[in-house]
N, C-alpha and C positions, 0 to 999 in steps of 0.2 A: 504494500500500500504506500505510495509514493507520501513522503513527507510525515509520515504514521509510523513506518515500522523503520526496526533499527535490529542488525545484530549484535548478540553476543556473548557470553560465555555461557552457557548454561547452568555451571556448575554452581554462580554467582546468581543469573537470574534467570529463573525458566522459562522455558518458551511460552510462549502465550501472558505472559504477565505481561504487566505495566505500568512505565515508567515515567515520571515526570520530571523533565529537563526544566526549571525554572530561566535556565540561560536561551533556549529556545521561544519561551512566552512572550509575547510580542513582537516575533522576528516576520521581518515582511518574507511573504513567497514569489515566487517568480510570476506565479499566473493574478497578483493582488490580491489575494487572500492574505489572513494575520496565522500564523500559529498560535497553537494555544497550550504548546509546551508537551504535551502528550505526545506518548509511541509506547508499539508494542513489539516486544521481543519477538518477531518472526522467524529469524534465520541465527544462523551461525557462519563462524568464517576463521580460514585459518589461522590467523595475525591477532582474530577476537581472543586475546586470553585476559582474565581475570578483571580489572574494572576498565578494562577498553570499552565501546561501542563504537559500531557503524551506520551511520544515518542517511538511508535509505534515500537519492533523489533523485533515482532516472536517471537523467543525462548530466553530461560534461557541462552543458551549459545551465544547465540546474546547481551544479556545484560551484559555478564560478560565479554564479546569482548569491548563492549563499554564504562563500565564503566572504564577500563584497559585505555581505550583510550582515555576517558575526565576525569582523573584522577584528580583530584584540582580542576575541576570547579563548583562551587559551587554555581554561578548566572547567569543565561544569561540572554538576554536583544531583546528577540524579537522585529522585525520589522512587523507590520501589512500590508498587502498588499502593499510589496515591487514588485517593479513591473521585478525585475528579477527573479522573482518565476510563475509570469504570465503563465507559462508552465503548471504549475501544474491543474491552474484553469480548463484547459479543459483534461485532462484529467481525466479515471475514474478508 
């Protein structure tokens, strides 16, 4: 789910949970949409070990949207099943 899901480690956060990036909450998207800080553990990845993630965003030029637009951030600080992400969990 573009701009929703994110990998990573399993063993750290299960698949299907979710996560609330505070650093993500109010980041512009490419298509003008706001985030609203939520994602879900979909996938996994080889590099994903321990408190990495991968955030999921399509293309090339979706990532250089992004990085544009989290420009200086250099750590965020996930929430693990923050329960105003609860949305996420049922959908697929």
């Amino acid at each position: 789910m573009p701009f929703h899901s994110c990998a990573v480690d399993p063993r750290i956060v299960p698949l299907g949970d979710t996560v609330y990036v505070p650093e993500l909450d109010g980041a512009n998207l490419p298509d003008g949409r706001v985030h609203d800080g939520c994602l879900r553990a979909d996938d996994t990845g080889g590099g994903i070990k321990q408190h990495k993630l991968d955030f999921y965003v399509v293309s090339y030029g979706n990532f250089r949207f992004m990085l544009s637009e989290l420009w200086g951030v250099n750590w965020v600080t996930p929430q693990i099943l923050a329960p105003r992400c609860d949305y996420l969990r049922d959908s697929t």
